[in-house]
Each structure stands twice: as structure tokens, then as C-alpha cells.
DSSP file (Angstrom, degrees, kcal/mol; ACC not computed):
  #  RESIDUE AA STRUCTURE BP1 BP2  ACC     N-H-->O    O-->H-N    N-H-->O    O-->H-N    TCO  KAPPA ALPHA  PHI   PSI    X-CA   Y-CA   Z-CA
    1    1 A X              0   0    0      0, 0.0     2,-0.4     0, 0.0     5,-0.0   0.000 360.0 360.0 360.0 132.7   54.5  -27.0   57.3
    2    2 A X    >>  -     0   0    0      1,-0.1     3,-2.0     4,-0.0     4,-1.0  -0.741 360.0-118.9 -89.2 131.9   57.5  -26.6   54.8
    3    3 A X  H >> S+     0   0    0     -2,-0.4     4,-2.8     1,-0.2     3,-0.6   0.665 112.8  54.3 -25.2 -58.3   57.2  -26.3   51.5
    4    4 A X  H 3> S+     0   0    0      2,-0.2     4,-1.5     1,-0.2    -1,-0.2   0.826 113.7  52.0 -40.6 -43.4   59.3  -29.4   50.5
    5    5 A X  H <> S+     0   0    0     -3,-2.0     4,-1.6     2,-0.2    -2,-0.2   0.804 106.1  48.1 -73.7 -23.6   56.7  -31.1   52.9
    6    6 A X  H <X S+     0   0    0     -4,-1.0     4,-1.5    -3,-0.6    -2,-0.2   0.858 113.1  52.2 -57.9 -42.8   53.8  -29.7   51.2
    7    7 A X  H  X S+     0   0    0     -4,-2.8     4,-1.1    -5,-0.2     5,-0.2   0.899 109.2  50.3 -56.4 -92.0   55.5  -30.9   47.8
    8    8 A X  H  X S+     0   0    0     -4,-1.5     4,-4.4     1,-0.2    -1,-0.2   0.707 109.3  46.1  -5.0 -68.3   55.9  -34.1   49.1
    9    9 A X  H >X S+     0   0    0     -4,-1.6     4,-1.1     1,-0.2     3,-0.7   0.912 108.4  59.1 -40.5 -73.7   52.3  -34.5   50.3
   10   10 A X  H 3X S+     0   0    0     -4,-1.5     4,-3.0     1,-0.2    -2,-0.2   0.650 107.7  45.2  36.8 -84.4   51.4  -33.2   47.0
   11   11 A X  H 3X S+     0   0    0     -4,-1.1     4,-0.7     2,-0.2    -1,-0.2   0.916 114.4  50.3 -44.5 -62.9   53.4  -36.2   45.4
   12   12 A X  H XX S+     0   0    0     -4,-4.4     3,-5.7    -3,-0.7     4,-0.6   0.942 113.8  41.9 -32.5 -91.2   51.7  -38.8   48.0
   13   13 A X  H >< S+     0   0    0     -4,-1.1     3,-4.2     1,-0.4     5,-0.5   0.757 116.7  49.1 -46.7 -56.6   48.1  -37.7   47.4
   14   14 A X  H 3< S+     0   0    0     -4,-3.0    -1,-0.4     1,-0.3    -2,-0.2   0.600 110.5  48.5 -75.2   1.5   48.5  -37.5   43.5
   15   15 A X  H << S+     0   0    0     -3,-5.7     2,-0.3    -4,-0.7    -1,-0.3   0.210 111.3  68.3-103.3  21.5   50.2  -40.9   43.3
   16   16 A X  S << S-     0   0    0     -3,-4.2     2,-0.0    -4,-0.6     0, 0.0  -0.914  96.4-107.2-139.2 155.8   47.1  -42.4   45.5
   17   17 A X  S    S+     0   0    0     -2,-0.3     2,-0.4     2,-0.0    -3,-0.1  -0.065  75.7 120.3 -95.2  36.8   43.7  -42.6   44.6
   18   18 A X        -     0   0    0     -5,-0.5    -2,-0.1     1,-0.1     3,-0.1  -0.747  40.5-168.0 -86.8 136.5   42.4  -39.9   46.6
   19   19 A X  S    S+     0   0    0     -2,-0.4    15,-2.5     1,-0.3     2,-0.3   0.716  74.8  20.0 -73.3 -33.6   40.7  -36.9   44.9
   20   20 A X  E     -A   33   0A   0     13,-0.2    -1,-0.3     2,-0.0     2,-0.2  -0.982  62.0-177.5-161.4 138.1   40.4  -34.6   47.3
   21   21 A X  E     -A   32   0A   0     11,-2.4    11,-0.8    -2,-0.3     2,-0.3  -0.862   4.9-173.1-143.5 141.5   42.4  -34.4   50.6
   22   22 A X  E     -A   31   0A   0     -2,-0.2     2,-0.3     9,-0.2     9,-0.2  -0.790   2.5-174.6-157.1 123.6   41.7  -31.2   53.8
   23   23 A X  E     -A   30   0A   0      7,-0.7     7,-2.8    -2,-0.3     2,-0.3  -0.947   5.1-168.0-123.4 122.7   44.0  -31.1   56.4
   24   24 A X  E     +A   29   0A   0     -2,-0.3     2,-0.2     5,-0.2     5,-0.2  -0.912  14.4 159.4-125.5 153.1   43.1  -28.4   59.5
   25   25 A X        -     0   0    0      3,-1.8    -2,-0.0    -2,-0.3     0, 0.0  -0.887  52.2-105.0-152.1 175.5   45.3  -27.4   62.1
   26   26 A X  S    S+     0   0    0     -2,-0.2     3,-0.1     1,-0.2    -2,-0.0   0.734 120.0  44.9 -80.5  -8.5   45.4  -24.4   64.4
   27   27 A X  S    S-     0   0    0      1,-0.2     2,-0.3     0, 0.0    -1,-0.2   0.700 125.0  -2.5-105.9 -13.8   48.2  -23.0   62.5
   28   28 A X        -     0   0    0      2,-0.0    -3,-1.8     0, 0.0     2,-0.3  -0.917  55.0-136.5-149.3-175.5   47.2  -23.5   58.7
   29   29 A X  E     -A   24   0A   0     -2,-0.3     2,-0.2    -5,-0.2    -5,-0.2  -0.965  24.5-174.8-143.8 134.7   44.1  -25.0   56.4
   30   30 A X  E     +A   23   0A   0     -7,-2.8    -7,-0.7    -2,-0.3     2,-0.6  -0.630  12.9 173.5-140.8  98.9   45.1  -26.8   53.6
   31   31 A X  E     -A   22   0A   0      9,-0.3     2,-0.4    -2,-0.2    -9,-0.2  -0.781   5.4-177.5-118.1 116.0   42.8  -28.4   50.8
   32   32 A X  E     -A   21   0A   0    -11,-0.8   -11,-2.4    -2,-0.6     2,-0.3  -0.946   7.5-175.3-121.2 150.3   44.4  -29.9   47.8
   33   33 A X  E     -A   20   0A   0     -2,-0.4     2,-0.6   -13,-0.2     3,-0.3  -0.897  17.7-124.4-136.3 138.1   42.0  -31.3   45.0
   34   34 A X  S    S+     0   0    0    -15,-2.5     3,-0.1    -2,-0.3   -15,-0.0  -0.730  85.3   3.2 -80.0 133.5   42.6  -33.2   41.8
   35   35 A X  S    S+     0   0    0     -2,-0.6     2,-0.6     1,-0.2    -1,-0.2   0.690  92.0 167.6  69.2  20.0   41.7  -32.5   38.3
   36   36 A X        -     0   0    0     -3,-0.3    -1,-0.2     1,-0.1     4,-0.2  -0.578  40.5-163.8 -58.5  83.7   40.2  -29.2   39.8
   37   37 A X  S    S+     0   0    0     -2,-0.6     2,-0.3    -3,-0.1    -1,-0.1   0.542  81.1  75.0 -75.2  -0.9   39.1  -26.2   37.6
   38   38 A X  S    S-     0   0    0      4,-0.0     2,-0.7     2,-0.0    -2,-0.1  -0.741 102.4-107.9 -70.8 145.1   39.2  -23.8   41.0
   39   39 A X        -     0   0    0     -2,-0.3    -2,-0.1     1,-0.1   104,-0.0  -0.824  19.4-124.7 -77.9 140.9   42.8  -23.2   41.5
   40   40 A X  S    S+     0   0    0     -2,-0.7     2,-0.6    -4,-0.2    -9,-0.3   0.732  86.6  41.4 -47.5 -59.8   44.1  -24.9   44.3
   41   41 A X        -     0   0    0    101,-0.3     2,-0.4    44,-0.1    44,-0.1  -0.893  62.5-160.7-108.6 139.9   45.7  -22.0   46.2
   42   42 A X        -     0   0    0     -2,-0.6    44,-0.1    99,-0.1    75,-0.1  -0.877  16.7-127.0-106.1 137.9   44.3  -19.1   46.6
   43   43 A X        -     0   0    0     -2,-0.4     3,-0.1     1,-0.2    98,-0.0  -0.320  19.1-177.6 -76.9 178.2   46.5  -15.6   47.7
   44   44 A X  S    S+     0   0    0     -3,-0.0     2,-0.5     0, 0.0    -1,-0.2   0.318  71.1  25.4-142.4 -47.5   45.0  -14.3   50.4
   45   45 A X  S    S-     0   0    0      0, 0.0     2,-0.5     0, 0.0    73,-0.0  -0.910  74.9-150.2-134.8 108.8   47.6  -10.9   50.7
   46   46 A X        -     0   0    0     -2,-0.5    -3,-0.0     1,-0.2     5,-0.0  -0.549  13.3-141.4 -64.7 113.2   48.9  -10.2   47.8
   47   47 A X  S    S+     0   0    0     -2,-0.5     2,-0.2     2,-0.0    -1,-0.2   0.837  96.0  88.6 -52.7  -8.4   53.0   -8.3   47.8
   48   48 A X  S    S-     0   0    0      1,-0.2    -2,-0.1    91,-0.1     4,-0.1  -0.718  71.1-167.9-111.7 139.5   51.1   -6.7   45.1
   49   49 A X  S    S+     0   0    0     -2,-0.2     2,-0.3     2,-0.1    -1,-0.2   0.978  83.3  66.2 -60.8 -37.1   48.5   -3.1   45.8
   50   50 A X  S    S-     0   0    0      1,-0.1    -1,-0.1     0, 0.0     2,-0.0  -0.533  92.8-124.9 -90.7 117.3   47.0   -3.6   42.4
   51   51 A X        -     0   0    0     -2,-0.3    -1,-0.1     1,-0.0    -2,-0.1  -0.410  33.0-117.5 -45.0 126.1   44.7   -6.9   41.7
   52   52 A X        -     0   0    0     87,-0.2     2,-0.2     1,-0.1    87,-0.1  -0.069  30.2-100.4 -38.4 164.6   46.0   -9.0   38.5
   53   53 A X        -     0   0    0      1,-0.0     2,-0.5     3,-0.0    -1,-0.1  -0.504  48.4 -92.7 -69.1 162.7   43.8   -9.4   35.4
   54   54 A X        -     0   0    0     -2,-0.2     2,-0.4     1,-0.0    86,-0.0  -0.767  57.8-111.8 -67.2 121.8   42.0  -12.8   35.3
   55   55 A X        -     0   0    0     -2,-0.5     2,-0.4    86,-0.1    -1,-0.0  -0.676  15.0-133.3 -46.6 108.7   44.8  -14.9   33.1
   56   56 A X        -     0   0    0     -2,-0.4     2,-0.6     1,-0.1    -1,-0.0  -0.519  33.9-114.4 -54.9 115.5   43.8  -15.8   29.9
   57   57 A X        -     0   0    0     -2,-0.4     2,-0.5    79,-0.0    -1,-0.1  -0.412  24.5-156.5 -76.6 126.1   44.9  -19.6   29.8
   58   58 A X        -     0   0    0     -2,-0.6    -1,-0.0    77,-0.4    -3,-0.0  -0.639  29.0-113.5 -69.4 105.9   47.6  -20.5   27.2
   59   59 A X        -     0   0    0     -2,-0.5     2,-0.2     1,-0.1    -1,-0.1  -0.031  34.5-140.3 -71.1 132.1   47.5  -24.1   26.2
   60   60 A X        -     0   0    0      1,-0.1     2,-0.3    -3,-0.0    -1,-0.1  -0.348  29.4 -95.6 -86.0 166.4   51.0  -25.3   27.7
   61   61 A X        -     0   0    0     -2,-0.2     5,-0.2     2,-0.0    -1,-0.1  -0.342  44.7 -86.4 -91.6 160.4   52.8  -27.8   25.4
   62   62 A X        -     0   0    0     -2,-0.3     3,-0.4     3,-0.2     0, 0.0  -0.396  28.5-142.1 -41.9 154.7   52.5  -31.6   25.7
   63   63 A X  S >  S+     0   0    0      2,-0.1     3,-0.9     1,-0.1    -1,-0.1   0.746 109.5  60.3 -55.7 -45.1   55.3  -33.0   28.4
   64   64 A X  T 3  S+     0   0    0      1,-0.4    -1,-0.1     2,-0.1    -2,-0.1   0.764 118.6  21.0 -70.4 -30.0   55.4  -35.7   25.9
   65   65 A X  T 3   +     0   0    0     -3,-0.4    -1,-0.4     1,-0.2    -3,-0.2  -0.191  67.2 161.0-124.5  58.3   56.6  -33.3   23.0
   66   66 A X    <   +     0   0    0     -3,-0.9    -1,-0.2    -5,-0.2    -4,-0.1   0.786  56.6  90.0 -61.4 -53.7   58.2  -30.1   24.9
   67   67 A X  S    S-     0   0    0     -6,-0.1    -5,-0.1     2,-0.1     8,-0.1   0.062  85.0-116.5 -44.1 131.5   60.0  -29.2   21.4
   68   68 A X        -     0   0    0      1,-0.1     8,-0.1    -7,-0.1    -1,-0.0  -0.157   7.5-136.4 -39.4 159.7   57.7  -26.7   19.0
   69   69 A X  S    S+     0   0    0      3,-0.0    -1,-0.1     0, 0.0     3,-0.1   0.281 114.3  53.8 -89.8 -29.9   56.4  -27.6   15.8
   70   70 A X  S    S+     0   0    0      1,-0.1     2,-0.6     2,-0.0    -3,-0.0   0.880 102.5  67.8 -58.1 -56.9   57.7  -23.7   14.9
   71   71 A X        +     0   0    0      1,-0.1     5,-0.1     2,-0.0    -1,-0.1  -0.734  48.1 169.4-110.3  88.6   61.5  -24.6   16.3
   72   72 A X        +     0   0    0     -2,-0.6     3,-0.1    -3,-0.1    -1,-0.1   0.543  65.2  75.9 -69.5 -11.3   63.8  -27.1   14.3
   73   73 A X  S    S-     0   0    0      1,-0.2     3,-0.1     3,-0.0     2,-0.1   0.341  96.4 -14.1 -86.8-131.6   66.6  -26.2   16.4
   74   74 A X  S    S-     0   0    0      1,-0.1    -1,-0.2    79,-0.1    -3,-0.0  -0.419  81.9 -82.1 -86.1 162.6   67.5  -27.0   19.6
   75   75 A X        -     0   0    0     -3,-0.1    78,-2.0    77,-0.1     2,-1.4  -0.020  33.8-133.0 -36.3 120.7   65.1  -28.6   22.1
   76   76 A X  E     -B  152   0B   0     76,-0.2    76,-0.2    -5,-0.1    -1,-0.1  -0.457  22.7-160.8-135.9 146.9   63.2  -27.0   23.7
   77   77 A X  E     -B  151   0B   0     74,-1.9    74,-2.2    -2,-1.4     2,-0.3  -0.367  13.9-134.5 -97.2 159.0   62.6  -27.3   28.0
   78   78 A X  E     -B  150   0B   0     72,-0.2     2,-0.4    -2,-0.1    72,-0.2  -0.575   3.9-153.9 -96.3 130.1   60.2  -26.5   30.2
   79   79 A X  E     -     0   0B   0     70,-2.9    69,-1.0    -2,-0.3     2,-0.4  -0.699  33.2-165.9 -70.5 144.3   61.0  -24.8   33.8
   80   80 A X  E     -B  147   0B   0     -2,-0.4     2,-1.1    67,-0.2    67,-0.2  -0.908  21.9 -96.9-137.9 158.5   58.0  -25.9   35.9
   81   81 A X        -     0   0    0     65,-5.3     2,-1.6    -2,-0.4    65,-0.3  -0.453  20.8-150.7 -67.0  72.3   56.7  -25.0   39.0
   82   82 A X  S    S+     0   0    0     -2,-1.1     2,-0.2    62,-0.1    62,-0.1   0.114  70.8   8.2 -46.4   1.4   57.6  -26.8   42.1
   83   83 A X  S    S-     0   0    0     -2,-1.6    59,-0.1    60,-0.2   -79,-0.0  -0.940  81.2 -77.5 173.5-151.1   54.7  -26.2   43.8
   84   84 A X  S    S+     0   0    0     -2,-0.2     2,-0.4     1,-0.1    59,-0.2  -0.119  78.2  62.7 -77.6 168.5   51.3  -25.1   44.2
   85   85 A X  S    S-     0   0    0     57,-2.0     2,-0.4   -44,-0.1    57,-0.3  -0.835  78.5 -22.9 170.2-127.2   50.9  -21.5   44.5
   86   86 A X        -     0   0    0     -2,-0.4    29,-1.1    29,-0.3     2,-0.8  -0.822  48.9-144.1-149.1 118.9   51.3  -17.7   43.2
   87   87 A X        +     0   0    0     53,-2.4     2,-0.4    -2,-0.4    53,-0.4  -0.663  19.3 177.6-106.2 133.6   53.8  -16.8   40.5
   88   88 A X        -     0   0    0     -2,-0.8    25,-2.2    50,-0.2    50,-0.1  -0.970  22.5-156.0-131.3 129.6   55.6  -13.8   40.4
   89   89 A X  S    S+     0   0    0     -2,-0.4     9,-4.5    23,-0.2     2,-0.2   0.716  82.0  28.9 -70.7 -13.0   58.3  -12.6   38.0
   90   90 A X  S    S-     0   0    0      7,-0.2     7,-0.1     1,-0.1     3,-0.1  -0.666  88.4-102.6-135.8-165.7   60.0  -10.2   40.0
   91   91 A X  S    S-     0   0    0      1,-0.5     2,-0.3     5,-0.3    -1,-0.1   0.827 100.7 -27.3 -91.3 -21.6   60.7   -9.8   44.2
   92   92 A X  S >  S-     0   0    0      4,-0.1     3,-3.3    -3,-0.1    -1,-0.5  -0.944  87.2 -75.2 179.3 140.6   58.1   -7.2   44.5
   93   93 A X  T 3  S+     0   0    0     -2,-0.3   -45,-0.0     1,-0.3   -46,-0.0   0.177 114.4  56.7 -98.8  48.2   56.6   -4.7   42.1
   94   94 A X  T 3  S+     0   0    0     -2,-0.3    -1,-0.3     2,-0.1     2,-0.2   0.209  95.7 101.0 -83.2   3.4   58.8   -2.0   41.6
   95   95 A X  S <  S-     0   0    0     -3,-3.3     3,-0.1     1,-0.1     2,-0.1  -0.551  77.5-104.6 -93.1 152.9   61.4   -4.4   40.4
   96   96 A X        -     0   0    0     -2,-0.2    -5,-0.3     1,-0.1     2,-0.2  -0.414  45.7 -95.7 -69.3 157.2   62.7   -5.5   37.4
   97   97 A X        -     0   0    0     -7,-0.1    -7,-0.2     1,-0.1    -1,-0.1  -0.294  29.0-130.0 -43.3 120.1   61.7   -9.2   36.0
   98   98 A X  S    S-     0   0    0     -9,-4.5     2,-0.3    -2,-0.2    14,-0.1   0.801  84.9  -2.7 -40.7 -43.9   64.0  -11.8   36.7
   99   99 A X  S    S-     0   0    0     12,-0.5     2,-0.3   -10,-0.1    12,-0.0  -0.746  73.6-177.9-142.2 155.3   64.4  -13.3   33.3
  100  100 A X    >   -     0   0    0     -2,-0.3     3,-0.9    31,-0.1    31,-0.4  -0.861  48.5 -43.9-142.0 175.2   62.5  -12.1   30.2
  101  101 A X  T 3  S+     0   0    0     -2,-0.3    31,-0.2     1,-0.2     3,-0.1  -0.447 124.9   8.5 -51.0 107.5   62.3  -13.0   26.7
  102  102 A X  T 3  S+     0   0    0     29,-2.2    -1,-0.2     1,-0.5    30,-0.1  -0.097  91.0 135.6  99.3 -21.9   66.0  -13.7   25.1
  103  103 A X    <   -     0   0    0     -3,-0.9    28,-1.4    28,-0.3    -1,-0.5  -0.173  54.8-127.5 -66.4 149.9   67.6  -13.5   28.3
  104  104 A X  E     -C  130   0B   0     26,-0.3    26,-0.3    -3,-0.1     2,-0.2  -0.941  29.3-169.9 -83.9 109.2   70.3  -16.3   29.0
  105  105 A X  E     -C  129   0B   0     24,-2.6    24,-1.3    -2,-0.5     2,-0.3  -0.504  11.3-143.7-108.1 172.9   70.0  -18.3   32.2
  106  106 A X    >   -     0   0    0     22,-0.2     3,-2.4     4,-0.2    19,-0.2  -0.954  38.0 -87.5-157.9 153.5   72.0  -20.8   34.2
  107  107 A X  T 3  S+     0   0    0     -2,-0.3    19,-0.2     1,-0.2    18,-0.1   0.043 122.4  28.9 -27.9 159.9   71.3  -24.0   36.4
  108  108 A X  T 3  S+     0   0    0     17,-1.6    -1,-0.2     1,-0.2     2,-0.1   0.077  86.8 126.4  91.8 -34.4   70.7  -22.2   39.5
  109  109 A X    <   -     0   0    0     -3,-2.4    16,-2.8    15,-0.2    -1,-0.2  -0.482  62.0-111.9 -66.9 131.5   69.4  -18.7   38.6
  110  110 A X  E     +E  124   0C   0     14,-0.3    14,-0.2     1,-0.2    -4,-0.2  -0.223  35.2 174.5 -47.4 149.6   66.2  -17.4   40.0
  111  111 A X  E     -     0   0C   0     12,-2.6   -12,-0.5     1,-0.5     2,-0.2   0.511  58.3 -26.6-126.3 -49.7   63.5  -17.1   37.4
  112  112 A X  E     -E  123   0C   0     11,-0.6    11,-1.4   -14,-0.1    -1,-0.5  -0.739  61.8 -89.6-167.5-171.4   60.7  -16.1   39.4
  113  113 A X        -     0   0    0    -25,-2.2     2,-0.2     9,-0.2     9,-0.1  -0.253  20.9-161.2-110.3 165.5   58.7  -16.0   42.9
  114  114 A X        -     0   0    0    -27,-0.2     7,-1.9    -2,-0.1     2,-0.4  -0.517   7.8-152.6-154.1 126.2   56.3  -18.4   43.9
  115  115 A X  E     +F  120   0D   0    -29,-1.1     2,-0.5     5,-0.2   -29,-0.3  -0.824  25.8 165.7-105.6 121.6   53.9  -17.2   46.9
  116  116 A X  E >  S-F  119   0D   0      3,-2.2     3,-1.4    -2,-0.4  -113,-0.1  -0.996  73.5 -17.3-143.5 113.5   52.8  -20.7   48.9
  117  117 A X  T 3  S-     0   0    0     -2,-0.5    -1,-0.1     1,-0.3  -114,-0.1   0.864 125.1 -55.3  62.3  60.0   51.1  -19.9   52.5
  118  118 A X  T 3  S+     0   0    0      1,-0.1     2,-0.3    -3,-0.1    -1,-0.3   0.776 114.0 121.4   7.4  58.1   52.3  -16.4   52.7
  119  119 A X  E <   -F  116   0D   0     -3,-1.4    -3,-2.2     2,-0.0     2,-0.4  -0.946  57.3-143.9-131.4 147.6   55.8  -17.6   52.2
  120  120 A X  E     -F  115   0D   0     -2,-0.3     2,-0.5    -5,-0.2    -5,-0.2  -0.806  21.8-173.0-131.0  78.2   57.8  -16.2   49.2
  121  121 A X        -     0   0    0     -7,-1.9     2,-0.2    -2,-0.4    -2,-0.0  -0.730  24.5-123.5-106.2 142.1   60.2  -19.1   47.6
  122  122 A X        -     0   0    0     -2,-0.5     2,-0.6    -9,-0.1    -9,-0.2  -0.348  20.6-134.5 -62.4 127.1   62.5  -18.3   45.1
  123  123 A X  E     -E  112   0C   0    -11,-1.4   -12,-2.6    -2,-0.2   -11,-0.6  -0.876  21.9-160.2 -94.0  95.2   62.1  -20.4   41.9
  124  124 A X  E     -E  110   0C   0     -2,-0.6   -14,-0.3   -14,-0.2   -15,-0.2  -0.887  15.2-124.7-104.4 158.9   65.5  -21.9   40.3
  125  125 A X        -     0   0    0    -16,-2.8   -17,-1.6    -2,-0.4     3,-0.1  -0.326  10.8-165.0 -71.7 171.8   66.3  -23.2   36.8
  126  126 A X  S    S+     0   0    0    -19,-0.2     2,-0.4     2,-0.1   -19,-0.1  -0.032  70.9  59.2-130.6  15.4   67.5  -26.3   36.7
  127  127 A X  S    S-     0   0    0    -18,-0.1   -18,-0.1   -21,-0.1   -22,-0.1  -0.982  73.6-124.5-143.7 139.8   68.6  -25.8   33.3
  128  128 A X        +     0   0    0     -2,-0.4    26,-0.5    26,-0.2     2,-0.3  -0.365  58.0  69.3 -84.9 171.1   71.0  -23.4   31.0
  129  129 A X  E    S-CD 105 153B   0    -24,-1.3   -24,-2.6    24,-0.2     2,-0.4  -0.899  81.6 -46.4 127.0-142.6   69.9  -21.5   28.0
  130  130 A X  E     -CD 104 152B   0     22,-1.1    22,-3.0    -2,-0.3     2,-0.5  -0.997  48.9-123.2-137.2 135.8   68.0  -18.9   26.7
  131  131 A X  E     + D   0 151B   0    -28,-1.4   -29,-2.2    -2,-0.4   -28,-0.3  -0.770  33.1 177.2-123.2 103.5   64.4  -18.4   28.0
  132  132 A X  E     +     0   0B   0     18,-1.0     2,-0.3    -2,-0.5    19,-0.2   0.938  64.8  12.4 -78.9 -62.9   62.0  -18.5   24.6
  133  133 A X  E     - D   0 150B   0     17,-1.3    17,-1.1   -32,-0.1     2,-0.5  -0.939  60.1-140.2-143.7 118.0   58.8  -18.2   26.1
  134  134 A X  E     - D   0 149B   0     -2,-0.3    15,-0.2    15,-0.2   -33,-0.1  -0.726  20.1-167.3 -97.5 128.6   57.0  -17.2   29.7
  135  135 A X        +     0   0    0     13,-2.8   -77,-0.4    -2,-0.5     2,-0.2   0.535  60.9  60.1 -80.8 -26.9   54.2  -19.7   29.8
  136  136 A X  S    S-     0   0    0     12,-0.7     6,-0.1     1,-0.2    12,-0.1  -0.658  81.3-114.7-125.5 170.8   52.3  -17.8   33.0
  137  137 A X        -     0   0    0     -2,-0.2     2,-0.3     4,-0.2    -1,-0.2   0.003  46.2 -94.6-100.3-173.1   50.8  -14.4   33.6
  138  138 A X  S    S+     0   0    0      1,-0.1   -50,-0.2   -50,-0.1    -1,-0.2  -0.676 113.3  15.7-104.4 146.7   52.7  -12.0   36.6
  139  139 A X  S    S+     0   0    0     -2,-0.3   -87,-0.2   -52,-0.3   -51,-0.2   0.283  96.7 136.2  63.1  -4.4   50.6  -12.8   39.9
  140  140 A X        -     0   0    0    -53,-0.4   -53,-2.4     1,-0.1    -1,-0.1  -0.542  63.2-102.7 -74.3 160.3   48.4  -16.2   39.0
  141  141 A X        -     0   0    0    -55,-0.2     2,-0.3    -2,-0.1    -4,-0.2  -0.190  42.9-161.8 -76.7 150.6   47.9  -18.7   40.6
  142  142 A X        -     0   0    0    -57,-0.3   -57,-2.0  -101,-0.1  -101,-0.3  -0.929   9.7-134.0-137.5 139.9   50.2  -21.9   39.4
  143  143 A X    >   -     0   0    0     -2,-0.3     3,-0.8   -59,-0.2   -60,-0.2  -0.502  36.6 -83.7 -71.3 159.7   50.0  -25.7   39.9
  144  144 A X  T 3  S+     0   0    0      1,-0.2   -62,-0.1    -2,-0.2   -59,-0.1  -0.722 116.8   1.0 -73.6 149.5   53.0  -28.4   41.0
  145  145 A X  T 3  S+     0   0    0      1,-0.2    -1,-0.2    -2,-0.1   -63,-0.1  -0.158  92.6 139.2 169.4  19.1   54.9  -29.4   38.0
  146  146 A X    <   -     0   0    0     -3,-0.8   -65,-5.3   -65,-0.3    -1,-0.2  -0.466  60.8-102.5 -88.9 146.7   52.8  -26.9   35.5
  147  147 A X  E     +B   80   0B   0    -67,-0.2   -67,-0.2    -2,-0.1   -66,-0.1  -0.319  39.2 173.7 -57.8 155.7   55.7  -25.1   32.8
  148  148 A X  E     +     0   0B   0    -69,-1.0   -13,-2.8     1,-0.3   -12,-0.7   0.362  62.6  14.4 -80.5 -50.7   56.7  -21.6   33.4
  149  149 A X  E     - D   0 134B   0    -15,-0.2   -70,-2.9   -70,-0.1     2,-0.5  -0.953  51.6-151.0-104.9 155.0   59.2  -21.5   30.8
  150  150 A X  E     -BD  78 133B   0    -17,-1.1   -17,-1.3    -2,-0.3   -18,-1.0  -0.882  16.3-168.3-139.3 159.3   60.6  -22.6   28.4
  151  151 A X  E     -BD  77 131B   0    -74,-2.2   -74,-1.9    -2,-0.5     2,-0.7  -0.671  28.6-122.1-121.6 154.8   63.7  -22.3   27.4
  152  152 A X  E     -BD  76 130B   0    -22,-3.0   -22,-1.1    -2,-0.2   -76,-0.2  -0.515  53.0-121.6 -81.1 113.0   66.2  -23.0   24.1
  153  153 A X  E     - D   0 129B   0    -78,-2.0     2,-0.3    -2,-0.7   -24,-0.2  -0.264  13.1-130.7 -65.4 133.8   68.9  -25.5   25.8
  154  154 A X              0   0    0    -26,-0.5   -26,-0.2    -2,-0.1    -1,-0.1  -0.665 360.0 360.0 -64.1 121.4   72.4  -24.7   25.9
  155  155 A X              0   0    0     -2,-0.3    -1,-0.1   -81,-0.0    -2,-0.1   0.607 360.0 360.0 -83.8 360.0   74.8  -27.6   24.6
């Protein structure tokens, strides 16, 4: 199963009144759950030797108000994850982060990693600017559409 077709499912189940959805096959197991305090996927082999710390979680800012309360200037927007998985800042870890704090990005740029079924897709912005704040720890687990960054928009 491809990612875009996991996303997809993903989209189905959460716009249908299902809670909880397991699909087995001989080549994968896949259980996605609503409103779920386990995260959803779990890594199983990690690119990384060294175990993460547990991520403390950061309260993400409303969709409804992305902009700060801090920040009168320009707007600012969220990158989000496109689906469920394991987020990683860099390809592997002796490498540098893709983007950090201040860094300038553009549509298109890798940001980060995301580890789905021991499959490693590349994470692009979909947006220019300058990358304010990374929302998620290196090596946790991530939800579909939950922020990663966000970043000060370019006019």
C-alpha cells in the first residue's frame, strides 16, 4: 500500500463514522483509530541506534487562529504532516537538520522525514518563509494533518 493510498484511506475513515478501522494482509497490518491517546503508528526499526526521549507534548495552535498572540506581523502558517507516522528532522543521524529556527524556506523544500511502514518520505513545504517554530520533537510519532512548523509567510 502507498502512502497517498494510506492518506486517502485516512481521509475516508475520518470523514465516516467509524472509530476504529484494522485491515490485515499477508504483506502489512494496519489499524487506524480515532480520537486515540496511543499513537497510531508505531516504529518498529528505528534509522536511529539511540531510543528518543518520550516527547513532552506542546499544545499546537488552534487551525482556526494559526497567527500568535506574541506576533503582530505577518501570519503565521502551519506545515503539517501528511500522514501518520515518525518525524524526523534530518535523512539519518549524523546529518544536519533540514530547516531550523530562522532558516528561510521555499514551496517545495524538504523540511523533514516522515517514517510510514518502514518507508522514509520526504516532507515538502508547501509554503515560502522563514520557519519560526518546530512544533514536534526529532523521532516521534506524528498524526495526518498535525503542524510541524510554523512558519512567518513571505509576501
Amino acid at each position: 500500500m502507498k502512502a497517498k493510498e494510506i492518506q486517502e484511506l485516512i481521509d475516508f475513515i475520518s470523514n465516516s463514522g467509524l472509530a476504529e478501522v484494522k485491515i490485515e494482509t499477508d504483506e502489512f497490518k494496519l489499524s487506524i483509530k480515532k480520537n486515540s491517546e496511543v499513537p497510531a503508528a508505531k516504529n518498529v526499526e528505528n534509522h536511529y541506534s539511540q531510543a528518543a526521549p518520550a516527547p513532552s507534548p506542546e499544545p499546537a495552535p488552534k487551525k482556526d487562529a494559526p497567527e500568535s498572540n506574541e506576533n503582530s506581523g505577518p501570519p503565521l502558517l502551519e506545515v503539517k504532516s501528511p500522514m501518520i507516522g515518525t518525524f524526523y528532522r534530518s535523512a539519518n543521524p549524523d546529518s544536519d537538520f533540514f530547516v531550523n529556527i530562522g532558516d528561510t524556506i521555499q514551496k517545495g523544500q524538504t523540511v523533514c522525514i516522515i517514517e510510514a511502514m518502514k518507508l522514509f518520505n520526504e516532507v515538502e513545504s508547501e509554503i515560502s518563509g522563514k520557519i519560526v517554530k518546530v512544533l514536534v520533537d526529532d523521532a516521534s510519532p506524528v498524526e495526518y494533518d498535525q503542524p510541524l512548523f510554523l512558519v512567518e509567510a513571505q509576501n
